[in-house]
N, C-alpha and C positions, 0 to 999 in steps of 0.2 A: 888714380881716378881714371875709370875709361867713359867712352863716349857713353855708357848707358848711363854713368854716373850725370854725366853733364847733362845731359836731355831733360832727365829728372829734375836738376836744380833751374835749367831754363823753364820749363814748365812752371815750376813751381813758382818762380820769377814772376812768369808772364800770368800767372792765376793773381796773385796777390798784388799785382799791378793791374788789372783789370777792376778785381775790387775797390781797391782802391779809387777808380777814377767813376767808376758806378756809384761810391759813396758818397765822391766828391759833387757829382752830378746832383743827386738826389739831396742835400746839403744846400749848394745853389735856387733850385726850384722852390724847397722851403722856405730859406730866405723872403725870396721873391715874393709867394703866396701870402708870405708875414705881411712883407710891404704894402700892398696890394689889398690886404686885408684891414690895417691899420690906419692908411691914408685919410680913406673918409671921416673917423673919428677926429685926427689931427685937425683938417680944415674948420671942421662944428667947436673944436677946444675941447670936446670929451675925449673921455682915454678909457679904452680898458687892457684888462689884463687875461694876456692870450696863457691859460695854463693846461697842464696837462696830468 
């Protein structure tokens, strides 16, 4: 393996660790949006059902 080999597997590393944490981001926020969304229902005792 020479250095061009490794460059390649570092990149590819650093690509799918990026994703990764762009997923994980994006993941979080919709949570939140959930919550956010859902709360006012909880306090009235209605509920509904968030689908997609």
């Amino acid at each position: 393996m020479d250095w061009l080999d490794l460059l390649a597997v570092q990149a590819t590393l650093k690509s799918l660790l990026q994703h990764h944490s762009s997923k994980a981001s994006i993941l979080r926020h919709s949570a939140f949006f959930t919550v956010q969304l859902s709360h006012p229902y909880m306090t009235t005792g209605k509920t509904i059902a968030l689908t997609r």
